[in-house]
Every structure is written in structure tokens, then in C-alpha cells.
C-alpha positions in Angstrom: 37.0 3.3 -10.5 39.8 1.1 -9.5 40.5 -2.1 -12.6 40.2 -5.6 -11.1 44.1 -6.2 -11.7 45.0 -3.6 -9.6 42.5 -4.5 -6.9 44.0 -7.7 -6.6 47.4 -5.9 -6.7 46.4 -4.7 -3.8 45.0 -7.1 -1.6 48.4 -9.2 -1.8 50.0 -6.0 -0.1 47.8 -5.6 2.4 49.8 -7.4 4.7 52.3 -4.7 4.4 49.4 -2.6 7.0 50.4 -1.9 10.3 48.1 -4.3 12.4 45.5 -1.4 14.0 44.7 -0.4 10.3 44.1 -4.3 9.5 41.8 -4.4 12.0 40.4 -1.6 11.3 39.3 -2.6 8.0 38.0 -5.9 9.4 35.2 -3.7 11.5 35.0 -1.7 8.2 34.2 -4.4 6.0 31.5 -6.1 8.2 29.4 -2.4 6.8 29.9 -3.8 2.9 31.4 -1.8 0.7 30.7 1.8 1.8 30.0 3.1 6.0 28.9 6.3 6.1 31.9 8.8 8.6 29.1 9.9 11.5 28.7 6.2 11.5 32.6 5.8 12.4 32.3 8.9 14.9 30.1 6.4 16.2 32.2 3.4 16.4 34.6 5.0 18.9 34.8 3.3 21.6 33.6 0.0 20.7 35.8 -3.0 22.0 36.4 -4.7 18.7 38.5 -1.4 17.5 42.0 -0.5 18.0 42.2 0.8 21.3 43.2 4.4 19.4 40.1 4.1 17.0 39.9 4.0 13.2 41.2 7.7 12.8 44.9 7.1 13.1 45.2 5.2 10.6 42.3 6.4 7.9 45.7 8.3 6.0 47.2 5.3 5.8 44.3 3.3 4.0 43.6 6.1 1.7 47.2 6.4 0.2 47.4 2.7 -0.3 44.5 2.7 -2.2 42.5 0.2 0.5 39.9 3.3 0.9 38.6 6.6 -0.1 36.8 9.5 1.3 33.6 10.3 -1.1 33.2 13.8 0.2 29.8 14.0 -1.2 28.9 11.1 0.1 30.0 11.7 3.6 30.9 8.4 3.6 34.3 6.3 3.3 34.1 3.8 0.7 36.4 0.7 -0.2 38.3 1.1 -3.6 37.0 -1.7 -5.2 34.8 -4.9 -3.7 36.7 -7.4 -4.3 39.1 -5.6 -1.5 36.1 -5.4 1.0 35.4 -9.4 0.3 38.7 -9.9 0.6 39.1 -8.7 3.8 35.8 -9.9 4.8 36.0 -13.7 3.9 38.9 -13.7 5.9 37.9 -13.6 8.9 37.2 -16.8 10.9 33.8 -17.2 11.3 33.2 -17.1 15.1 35.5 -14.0 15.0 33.2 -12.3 12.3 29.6 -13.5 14.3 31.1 -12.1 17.3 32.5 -8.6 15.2 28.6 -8.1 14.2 27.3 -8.3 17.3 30.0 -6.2 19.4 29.5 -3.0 16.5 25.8 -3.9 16.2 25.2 -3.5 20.2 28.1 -0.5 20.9 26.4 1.4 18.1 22.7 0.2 19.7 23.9 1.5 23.3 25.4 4.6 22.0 21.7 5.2 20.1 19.7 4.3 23.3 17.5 1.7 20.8 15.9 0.1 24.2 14.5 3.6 24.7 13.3 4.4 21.3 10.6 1.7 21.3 7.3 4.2 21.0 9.1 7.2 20.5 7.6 9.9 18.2 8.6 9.5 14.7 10.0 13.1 15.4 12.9 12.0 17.5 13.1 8.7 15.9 13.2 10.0 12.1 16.7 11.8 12.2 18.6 8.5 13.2 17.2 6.3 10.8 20.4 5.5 8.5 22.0 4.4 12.0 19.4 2.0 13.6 19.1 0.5 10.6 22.6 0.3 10.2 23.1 -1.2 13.8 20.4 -3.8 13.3 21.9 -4.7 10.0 25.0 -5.9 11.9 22.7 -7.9 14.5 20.9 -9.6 11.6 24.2 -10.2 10.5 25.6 -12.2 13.0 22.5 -15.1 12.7 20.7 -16.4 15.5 22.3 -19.8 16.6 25.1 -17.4 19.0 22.7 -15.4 20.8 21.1 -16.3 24.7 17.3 -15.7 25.0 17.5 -11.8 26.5 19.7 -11.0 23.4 17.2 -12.5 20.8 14.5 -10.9 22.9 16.5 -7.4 22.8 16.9 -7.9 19.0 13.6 -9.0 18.1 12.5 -5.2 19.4 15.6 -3.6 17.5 14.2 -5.2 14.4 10.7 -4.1 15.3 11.7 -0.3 15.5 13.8 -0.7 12.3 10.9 -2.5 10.2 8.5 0.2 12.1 10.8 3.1 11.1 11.1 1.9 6.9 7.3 1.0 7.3 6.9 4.6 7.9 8.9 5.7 4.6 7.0 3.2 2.6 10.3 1.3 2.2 8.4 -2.0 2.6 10.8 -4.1 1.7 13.7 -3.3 4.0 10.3 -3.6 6.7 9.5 -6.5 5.7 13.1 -8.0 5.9 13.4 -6.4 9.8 10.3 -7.3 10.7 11.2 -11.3 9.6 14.3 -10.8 11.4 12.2 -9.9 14.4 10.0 -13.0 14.1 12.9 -14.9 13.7 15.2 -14.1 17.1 11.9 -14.8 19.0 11.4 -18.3 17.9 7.9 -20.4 18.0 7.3 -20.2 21.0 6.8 -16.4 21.0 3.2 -16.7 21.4 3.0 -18.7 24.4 5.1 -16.6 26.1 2.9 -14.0 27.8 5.5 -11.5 28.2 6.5 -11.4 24.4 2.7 -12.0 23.4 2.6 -8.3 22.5 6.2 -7.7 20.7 5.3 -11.2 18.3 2.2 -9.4 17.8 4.0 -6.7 16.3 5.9 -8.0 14.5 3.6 -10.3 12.5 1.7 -7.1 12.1 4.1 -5.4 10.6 5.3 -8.3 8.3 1.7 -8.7 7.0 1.1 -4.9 6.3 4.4 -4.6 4.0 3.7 -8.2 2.1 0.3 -6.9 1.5 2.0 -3.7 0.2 4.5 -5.4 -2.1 1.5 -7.6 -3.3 2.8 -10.8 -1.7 -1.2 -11.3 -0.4 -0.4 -15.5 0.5 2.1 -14.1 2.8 0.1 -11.4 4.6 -2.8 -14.3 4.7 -0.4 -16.3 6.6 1.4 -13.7 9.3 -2.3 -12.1 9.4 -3.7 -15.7 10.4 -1.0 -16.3 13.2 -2.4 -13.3 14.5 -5.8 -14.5 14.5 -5.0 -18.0 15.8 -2.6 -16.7 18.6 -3.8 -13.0 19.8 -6.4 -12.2 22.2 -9.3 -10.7 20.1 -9.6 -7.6 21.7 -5.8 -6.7 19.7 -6.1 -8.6 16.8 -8.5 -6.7 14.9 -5.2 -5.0 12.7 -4.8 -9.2 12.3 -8.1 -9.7 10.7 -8.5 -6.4 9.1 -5.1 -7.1 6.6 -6.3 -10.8 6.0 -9.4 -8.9 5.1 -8.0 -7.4 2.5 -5.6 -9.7 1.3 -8.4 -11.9 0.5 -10.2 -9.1 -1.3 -7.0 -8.4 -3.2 -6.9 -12.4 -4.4 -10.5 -11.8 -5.7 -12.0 -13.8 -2.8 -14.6 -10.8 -2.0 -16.7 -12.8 -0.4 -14.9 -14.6 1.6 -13.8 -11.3 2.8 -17.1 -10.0 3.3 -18.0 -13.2 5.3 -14.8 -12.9 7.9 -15.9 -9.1 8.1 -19.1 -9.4 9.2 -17.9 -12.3 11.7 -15.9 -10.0 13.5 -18.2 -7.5 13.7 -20.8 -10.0 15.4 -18.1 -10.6 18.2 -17.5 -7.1 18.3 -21.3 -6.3 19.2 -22.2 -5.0 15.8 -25.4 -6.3 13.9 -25.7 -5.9 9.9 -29.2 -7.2 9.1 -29.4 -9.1 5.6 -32.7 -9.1 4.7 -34.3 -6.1 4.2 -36.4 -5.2 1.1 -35.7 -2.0 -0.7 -38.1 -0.1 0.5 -36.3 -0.7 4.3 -33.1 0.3 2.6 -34.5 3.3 1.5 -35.7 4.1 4.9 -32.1 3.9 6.1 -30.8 5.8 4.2 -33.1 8.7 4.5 -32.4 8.6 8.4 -29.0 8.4 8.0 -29.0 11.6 6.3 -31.6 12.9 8.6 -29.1 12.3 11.4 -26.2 14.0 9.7 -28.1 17.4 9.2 -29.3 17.3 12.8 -25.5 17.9 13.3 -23.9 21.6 12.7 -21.1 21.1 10.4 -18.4 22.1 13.2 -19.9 19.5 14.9 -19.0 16.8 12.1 -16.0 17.9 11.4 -14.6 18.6 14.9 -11.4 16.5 14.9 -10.8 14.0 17.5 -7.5 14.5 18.7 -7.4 11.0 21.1 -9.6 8.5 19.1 -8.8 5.4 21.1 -6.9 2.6 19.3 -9.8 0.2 19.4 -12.1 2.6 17.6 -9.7 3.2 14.9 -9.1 -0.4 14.2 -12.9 -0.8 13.8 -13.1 2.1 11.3 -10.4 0.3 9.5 -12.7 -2.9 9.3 -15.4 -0.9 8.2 -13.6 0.2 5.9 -12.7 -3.1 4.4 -15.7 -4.8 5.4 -17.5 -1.7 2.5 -14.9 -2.9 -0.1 -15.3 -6.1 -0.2 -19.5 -5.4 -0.3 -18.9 -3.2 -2.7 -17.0 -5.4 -4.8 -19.4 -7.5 -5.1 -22.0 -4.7 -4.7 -23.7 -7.0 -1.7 -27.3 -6.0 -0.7 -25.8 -5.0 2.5 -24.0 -2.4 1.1 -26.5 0.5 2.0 -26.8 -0.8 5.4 -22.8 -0.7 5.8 -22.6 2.7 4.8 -25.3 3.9 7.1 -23.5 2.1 9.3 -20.1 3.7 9.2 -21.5 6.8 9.4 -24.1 6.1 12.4 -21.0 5.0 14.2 -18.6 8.0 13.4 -21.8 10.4 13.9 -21.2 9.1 17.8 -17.2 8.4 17.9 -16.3 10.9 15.4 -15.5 11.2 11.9 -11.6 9.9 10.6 -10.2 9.6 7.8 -10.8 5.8 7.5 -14.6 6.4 7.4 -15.1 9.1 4.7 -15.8 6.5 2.2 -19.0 6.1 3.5 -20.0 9.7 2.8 -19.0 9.4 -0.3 -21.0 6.1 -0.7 -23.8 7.6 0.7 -23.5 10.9 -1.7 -23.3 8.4 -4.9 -26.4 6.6 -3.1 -28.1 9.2 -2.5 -27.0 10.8 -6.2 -28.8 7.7 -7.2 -32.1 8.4 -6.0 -32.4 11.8 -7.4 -30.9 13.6 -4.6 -28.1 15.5 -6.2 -28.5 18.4 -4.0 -27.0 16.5 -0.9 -23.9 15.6 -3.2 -22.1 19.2 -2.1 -22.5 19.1 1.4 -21.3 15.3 2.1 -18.3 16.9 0.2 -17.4 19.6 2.0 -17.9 17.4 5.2 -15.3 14.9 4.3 -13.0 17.1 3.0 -12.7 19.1 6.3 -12.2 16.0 8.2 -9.3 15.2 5.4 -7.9 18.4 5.8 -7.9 18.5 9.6 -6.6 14.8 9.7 -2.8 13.9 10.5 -0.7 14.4 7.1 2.2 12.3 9.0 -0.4 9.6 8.5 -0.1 7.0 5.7 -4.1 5.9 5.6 -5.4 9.7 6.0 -3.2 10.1 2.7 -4.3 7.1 0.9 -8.1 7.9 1.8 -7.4 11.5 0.6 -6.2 10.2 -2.3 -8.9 8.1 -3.2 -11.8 10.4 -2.0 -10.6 13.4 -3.4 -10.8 11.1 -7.2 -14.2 10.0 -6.2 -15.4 13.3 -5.4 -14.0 14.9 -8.6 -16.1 12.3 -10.2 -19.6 13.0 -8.8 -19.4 16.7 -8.0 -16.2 18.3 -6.7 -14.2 21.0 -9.9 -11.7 19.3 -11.5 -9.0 22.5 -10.9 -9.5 22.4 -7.3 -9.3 18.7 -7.1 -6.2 18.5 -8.9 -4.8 21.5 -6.7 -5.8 19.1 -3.8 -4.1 16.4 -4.9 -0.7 18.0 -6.1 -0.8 19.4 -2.3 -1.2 16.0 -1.2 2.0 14.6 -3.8 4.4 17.5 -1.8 3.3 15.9 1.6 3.6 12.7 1.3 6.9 12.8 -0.5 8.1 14.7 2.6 6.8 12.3 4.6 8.5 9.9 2.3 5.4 8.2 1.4 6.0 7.6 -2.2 2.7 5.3 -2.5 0.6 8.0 -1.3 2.3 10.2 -4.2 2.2 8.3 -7.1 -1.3 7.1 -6.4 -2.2 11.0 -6.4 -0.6 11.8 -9.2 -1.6 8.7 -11.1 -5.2 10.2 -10.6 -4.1 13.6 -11.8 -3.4 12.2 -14.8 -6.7 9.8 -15.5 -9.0 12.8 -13.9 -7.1 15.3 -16.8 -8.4 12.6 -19.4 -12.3 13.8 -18.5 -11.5 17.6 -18.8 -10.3 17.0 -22.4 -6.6 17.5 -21.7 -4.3 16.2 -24.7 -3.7 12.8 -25.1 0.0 13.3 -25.6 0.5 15.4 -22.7 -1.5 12.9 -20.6 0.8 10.6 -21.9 3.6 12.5 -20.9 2.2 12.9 -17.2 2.0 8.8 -17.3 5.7 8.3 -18.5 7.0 10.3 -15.6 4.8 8.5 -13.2 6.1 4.8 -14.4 9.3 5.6 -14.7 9.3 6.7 -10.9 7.7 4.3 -9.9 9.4 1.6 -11.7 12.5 2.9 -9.5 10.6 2.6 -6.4 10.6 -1.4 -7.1 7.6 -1.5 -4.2 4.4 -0.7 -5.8 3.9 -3.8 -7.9 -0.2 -3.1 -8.1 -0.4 0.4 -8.0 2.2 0.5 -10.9 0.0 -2.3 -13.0 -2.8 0.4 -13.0 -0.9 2.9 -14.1 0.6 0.9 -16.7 -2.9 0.0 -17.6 -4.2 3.6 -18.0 -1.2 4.1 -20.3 -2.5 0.9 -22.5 -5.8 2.9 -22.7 -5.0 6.1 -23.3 -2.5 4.5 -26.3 -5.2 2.7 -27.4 -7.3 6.2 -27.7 -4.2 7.6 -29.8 -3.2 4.8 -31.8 -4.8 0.9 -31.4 -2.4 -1.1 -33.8 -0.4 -2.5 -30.7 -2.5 -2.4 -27.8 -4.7 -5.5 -28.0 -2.4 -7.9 -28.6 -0.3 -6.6 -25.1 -3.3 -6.8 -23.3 -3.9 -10.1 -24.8 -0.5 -11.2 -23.8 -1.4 -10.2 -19.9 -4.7 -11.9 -19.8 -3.0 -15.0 -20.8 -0.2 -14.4 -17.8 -2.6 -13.6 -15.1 -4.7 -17.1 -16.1 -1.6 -18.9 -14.7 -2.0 -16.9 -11.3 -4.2 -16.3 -8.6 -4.4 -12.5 -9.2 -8.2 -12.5 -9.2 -7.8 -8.1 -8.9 -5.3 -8.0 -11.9 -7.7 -9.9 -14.2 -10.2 -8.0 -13.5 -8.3 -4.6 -14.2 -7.0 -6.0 -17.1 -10.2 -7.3 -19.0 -11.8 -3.8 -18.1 -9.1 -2.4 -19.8 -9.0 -5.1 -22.6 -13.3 -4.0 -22.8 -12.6 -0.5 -23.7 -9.7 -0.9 -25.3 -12.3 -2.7 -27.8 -15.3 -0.7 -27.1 -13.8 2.6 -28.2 -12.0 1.2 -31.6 -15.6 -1.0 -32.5 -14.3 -3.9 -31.9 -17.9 -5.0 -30.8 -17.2 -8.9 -30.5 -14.5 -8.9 -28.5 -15.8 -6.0 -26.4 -18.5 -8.7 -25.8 -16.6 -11.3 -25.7 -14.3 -9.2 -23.0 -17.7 -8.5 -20.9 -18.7 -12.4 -20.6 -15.2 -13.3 -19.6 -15.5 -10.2 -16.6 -19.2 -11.7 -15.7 -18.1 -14.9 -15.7 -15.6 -14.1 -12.8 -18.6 -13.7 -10.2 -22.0 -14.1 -11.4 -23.6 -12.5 -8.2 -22.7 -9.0 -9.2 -25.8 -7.2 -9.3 -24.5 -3.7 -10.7 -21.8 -5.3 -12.8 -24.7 -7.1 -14.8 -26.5 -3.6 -14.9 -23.0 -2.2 -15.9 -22.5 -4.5 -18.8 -25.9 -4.6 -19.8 -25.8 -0.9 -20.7 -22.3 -1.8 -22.9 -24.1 -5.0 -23.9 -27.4 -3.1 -26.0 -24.8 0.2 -27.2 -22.6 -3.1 -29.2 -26.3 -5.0 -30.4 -27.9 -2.0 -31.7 -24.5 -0.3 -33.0 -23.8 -4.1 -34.5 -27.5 -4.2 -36.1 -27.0 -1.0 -37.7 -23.6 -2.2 -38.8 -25.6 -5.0 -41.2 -24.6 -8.1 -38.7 -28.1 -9.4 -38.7 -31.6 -9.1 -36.4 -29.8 -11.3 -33.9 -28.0 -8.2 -32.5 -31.3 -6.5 -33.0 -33.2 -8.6 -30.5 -30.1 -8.6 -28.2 -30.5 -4.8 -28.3 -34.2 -4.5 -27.6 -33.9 -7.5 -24.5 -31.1 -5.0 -22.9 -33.9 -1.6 -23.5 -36.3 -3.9 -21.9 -34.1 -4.5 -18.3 -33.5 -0.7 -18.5 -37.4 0.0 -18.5 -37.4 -2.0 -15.6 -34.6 -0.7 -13.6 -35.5 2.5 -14.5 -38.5 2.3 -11.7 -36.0 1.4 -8.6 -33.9 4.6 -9.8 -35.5 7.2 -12.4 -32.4 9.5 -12.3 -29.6 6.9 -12.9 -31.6 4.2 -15.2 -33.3 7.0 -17.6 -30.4 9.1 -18.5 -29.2 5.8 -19.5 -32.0 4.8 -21.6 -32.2 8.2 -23.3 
């Protein structure tokens, strides 16, 4: 690559350039330091260019060392950047404002972005690199020198571009369109009627990509402007990311609560307090009313679900997290729920969680003969579900582990998944991927697969994702199955690192990382006998919400393995009498649940 010296050498003859090939490499440099040559096919044309275009005069630039063509980039590509700046910085600043906006609207015209709005993502996908590459020169310009049916025009350029990366899981070029987008339309977007629907948009998008990149305050607060500013009827995606944003900052109930608010306006009725015995009921006509189905009947894709009845699955959907997290009496009642409703709108892939919550329910009460059939159910709807769709993949994903868990062969689950990792890649859905293969790799631990090449499979997946730079939590559980798994092979380091995160995420809000990270701090110490602070590990994760019912029977289980395990160890009757007060809650919870609660006592 060119030296600086030389660089400099020559910028001071630049003024020996015939004046079209100076302007030239004014439009050039408002690109940066690279513009790819289809690009500049495009350009022609465009008033701010030499009347005989950029062409002429390309010869020129290379042999003065100004420019060269990188073949194998396709692309033409300033020698060094301190000749782009150069260049750039020169320009007055009215004259560059208005350079961004004439190549930012010829190239939008000679696209036909006003017509892309809603387009498939089949005819929108091949000209990617160039919308974005037009809207980059809008956002370029600023805001303060465009009228109000420019920023209007721009504002929906910027929504297709941050629609269009949204789609790629490129969240953070999506994010930075879709603030653009929010920007040209001003504040009062949302009492403009006519723009109501476009600033709805846009704060959708906004909120889905800063809940992606983990930036949860941020999605609270574009998800809330929906909420305060959209008619109900189309602000459920609104209330369905700030459901989940508060779930993610460990506010479960607080999600639960909005949930179940917004079902109430929505017609929907979860009662509260039924006894057990009611819950049982439910469940057993829940499943009666799946087998009075065929299984073509179940599975029979909908190929126009309206947009309102997807957006409610979606709720469900987070409305049974947050429950779940803080495994909420009404839990059953949700599940039966989703189901009941997808038995009469028809099953999606945002509602086969609930079979799979019914299976583990149902698993529960002895009934491990219904665990096949809920499987093959869901994974026909997952199969026959959209693979161009980000949330189909993700629930794939994340039913195909749970199902691996409770009944479904390993082989075939992995085979499922690896399928899943080649299709979403194309798709360019990298989240979907390394999510599957991040539960390839913990799934292989179960089937006895060797630590070091489980550790291999784990490397690979950091170090792609690490490149990614967009995955922030899905890359902290990965990098915390690698602390476990190390821990298994060798524990000299491993506790302390942990340690050394536990004290970070204290000075956070991060109520989810905590969490992950003291479950993996627990078993880090569980499997090496580290029985006190395995203990000490478990009070800290009760201490977090006291209200979980199956996290007390969860760590109550750890609790009397450590007091009797400690007893025999020689620490004293203490643990002893620990021990035998744990045996004693088993014997009790053993009559709500014989299967689950006995093979735990035995």
C-alpha cells in the first residue's frame, strides 16, 4: 500500500488534474475510501458529474496514483486515505451537503426506492449494497437542508435500508437507518396522521435491533413511544419488544403484568386462581382437544395468517417466558391457552412452545407417552413454516434443543439443526446459526462426546461470532458453556473468571447475565465439590426472586445432594439435618408429581 510521504506527494500534484477528473474525485470521495464500479455505472447521468461522466478520465487517476482498480473487488479504491480526505475536506460545506443529496437521490431514482417500499425481499435482496449505498449519501448530507417532502421521502429510504439489514441480521447498520429515519421525520411525526404509520415503523424497527444488540433501555424507550403514540390495534409489535426487553433486564414480572394487560384489552381472559386440581383439569382437555384433531389437521399450514393473529402469537409467546421465568401459577393456563387458540387460528411457529410446554407438563404427570406425538406435531409445523423467516428459525432452534431434551434422538436432532445452520446462513441470519450450532455443541456434551472436541466445536463458534460484533448475549452463553465445559476438563482457572464476571455484572442492570452466570458459577462448584460455594452460589440465585416456585424445588434437590455429601465428608450433623429437611420437602412434593419428585428422591 501506498507510504504516507508519498500520499502527501501526491495530493500537492493534484492540481496538475484536468478539472472533470477533479471533480470527479470530489463525487468519488463523498463514497469514503472505496465505491464499488456498478455503483459508478450508476452514477452516469447524475448532474453533479462531468457532463462526459467519470469514465474519461478513470486512466488518468489510476496512472497518477490518485486511484486503483481492485479487480477482485469490483470496486475502485483511493490509494491511500489521506488522498480521499484530502479531497474530501476540501470541499465547501454547502457544496459537499448538496453533492450528497444530488448522488444520493440520482442513484435513488435510477433504483426506483419510492417503489421498493413492500416489495418482496426477492426483488429487494439483489440491490442491497446500492440502497444502502444511496441512503448513506442522504444521511450524509444532515437534516437542517432538506424541505418537509424530502425528509418525508428519506425517512422511507431509511426505513427500507434499516428493513433490508434487519433482514440479514446486520442490526447495527438497521439500527443506524432506522434512527436516521426517526430523525428526518421530526417530533411531530406522530401527530401527523399521514406519517402515523411510517414513524410507527421506524420505532419498530429501532426497538427490534437494540433489543438484538442487547441495548434493552433503548428498545424500552422506542417500544414505549409506540405504546404512548399508536392506535392499539397496531401497536401490539410495540408492547410485545418492551415485553421482552423487560424480561431480558430481569423484570419478569413486570413483564408478565404488561402481558396479561394487553391481553385483557385484547378480549383474552387468564384466570389466576385456580387450585391444582383445576389446572389439572385443563390440561387434560387441552390434550383431549388436540387428539380430536387428525394430525393433517394440526399441521395444515396457514398460508395467509393475518398480521393481527401473528402479533398475538408473538405475545403469547412472551407473555409464557416471562411466566415461565418466574414459573407463575398461570403458567398451565398460558400454555393451554396458546394451544386452544392456534387449535382454532392455526398452529405457527411462534406458538410451538406451548406444545412443548405442554409435553414437559404433561411428562410431569406421568404421561410420557404423549411426549412423541406433541413432537412430531411441532416439528411438522417447523418444517412447513417459512425458512426466509427469522422467528420460525429462532423457535426451530430453540424447540428442536428442547425436544432433544425430553424425547426427540440426539443424531436426528443435530441433523435438524445443522440443516437449520445452512439456511439461515443463506438467508444471512447469522443469529439463527450460531444459536443452532451453539446447541449442537451443549446437546453433544449429554451423548458423551469428548470434552476436547466439544471444545473445539465452541472455539469455532466464538471466534465467529466474536467477528459478527452483534450478538452480545448469545455470545455470553456460549462463552459460558466454554467456562463449564473447561471447568469439567480442568478447574484451576475457571472460578476465579467467573468470579471476576459476577463482580462486573453487580455494577449493571443485566438481571439475565447474572443469573446465567451464577448457574454457571453453581456447577462450576457443584461438579469439582466445592459444596460451600455451590451453596453459597444457590442463595445468591434464590435471593434474585424469592417467588420462584420451581427454582426453590430446583435448588432444593442441589441443596440435600451438598448436606448429605458434606455430612459424609466429616463436616458435622448440621449438614446432616440440612439433608434430611430437603428428603422431607421431596416426600411432600412427591404427592403433586410421583414421576418427577420420586426419581428424584431415589
Amino acid at each position: 500500500s501506498m507510504g504516507g510521504d508519498v500520499a502527501s506527494l501526491v495530493v500537492e500534484n493534484l492540481s496538475s488534474l484536468q478539472p472533470g477528473a477533479l471533480k470527479s474525485l470530489e463525487v468519488l470521495s463523498c463514497f469514503g475510501i472505496q465505491v464499488s464500479l456498478q455503483t459508478v455505472t450508476m452514477l452516469q447521468g447524475c448532474s453533479c458529474l462531468p457532463e462526459e461522466g467519470i469514465e474519461p478520465y478513470l486512466d488518468e487517476l489510476v496512472g497518477k496514483g490518485v486511484l486503483s482498480r481492485e479487480v477482485s473487488l469490483s470496486s475502485l479504491v483511493f490509494s491511500h486515505d489521506l488522498i480521499q480526505q484530502h479531497i474530501y475536506e476540501n470541499i465547501p460545506s454547502e457544496e459537499r451537503i448538496s453533492l450528497h443529496i444530488e448522488i444520493g437521490t440520482h442513484l435513488g431514482s435510477v433504483l426506483s426506492l419510492d417503489s421498493l417500499m413492500g416489495a418482496p425481499f426477492s426483488r429487494v435482496a439483489p440491490q442491497y449494497p446500492f440502497i444502502t449505498a444511496a441512503v448513506n449519501q442522504i444521511n450524509s448530507s444532515g437534516l437542517s437542508s432538506c424541505d418537509t417532502h424530502q425528509r418525508l421521502r428519506f425517512a422511507q429510504w431509511n426505513a427500507l435500508a434499516g428493513k433490508q439489514s434487519w433482514d440479514r441480521s446486520n442490526c447495527d447498520a438497521g439500527l443506524n437507518y432506522f434512527k436516521f429515519g426517526i430523525s428526518f421525520l421530526g417530533d411531530a411525526a406522530w401527530q401527523n396522521e399521514s406519517q402515523n404509520d411510517l414513524c410507527r415503523l421506524l420505532h419498530e424497527g429501532a426497538a427490534a435491533c437494540s433489543f438484538t444488540l442487547g441495548e434493552n433501555k433503548a428498545c424500552l424507550r422506542y417500544a414505549s413511544d409506540i405504546i404512548s403514540n399508536a392506535a392499539f390495534d397496531v401497536s401490539l409489535v410495540g408492547h410485545y419488544l418492551y415485553i421482552r426487553s423487560l424480561e431480558t433486564l430481569g423484570r419478569f414480572s413486570d413483564g408478565l403484568n404488561h402481558s396479561l394487560g394487553v391481553f385483557e384489552k385484547l378480549g383474552f381472559h387468564f384466570p389466576t386462581q385456580l387450585s391444582p386440581r383445576d389446572k389439572m383439569n385443563t390440561l387434560e382437555r387441552t390434550k383431549e382437544a388436540i387428539y380430536s384433531k387428525t394430525f393433517e389437521e394440526l399441521t395444515e399450514p396457514r398460508q395467509h395468517m393475518p398480521t393481527l393473529t401473528r402479533n398475538v402469537y408473538k405475545l403469547m409467546d412472551a407473555c409464557y417466558i416471562s411466566a415461565n421465568r418466574i414459573a407463575s401459577p398461570i403458567l398451565p393456563i398460558l400454555a393451554c391457552s396458546i394451544i386452544n387458540f392456534s387449535l382454532e387460528n392455526g398452529l405457527s411457529g411462534e406458538s410451538c412452545c406451548a406444545y412443548v410446554l405442554l409435553g414437559v407438563m404433561r411428562m410431569g404427570m406421568g404421561k410420557f407417552n404423549e411426549a412423541p406425538y406433541y413432537t412430531r406435531i411441532v416439528l411438522a409445523v417447523l418444517d412447513s413454516s417459512p425458512t426466509s423467516s427469522t422467528t420460525i428459525r429462532r423457535a426451530r432452534s430453540i424447540c428442536y434443543n428442547y425436544l432433544s431434551i425430553l424425547h426427540f434422538p440426539f443424531k436426528e436432532t443435530e441433523v435438524l439443526l445443522r440443516t437449520l445452520v445452512k439456511e439461515a446462513l443463506r438467508y444471512g441470519d447469522t443469529e439463527s446459526a450460531y444459536e443452532s450450532l451453539r446447541n449442537i455443541s451443549a446437546l453433544s456434551v449429554f451423548t458423551g462426546e469428548k470434552l476436547s472436541t466439544v471444545m473445539v466445536s465452541l472455539n469455532n463458534v466464538i471466534s465467529h461470532m466474536t467477528k459478527v460484533k452483534k450478538m452480545k448475549q448469545s455470545l455470553q452463553l456460549v462463552l459460558l458453556d466454554k467456562l463449564l465445559v473447561t471447568s469439567w476438563m480442568s478447574s484451576d482457572e475457571v472460578g476465579p473468571t467467573i468470579d471476576a464476571l459476577i463482580e462486573k455484572h453487580k455494577t449493571t442492570n443485566q438481571a439475565w447475565d447474572m443469573e446465567l452466570t451464577l448457574y454457571t458459577r453453581f456447577f462450576v462448584a457443584f461438579w469439582n465439590e466445592e459444596h460451600e460455594t455451590a451453596l453459597f452460589t444457590l442463595n445468591d440465585l434464590l435471593s434474585m426472586n424469592l417467588k420462584v416456585q420451581l427454582k426453590y424445588v430446583y435448588f432444593k434437590f442441589y441443596h440435600g445432594i451438598i448436606a448429605f455429601q458434606q455430612y459424609r465428608n466429616g463436616e458435622g450433623e448440621g449438614w446432616l439435618d440440612q439433608g434430611k429437611d430437603c428428603l422431607e420437602k421431596f416426600k411432600v412434593w412427591s404427592s403433586l408429581s410421583a414421576t418427577n419428585f420420586e426419581s428424584k428422591l431415589l
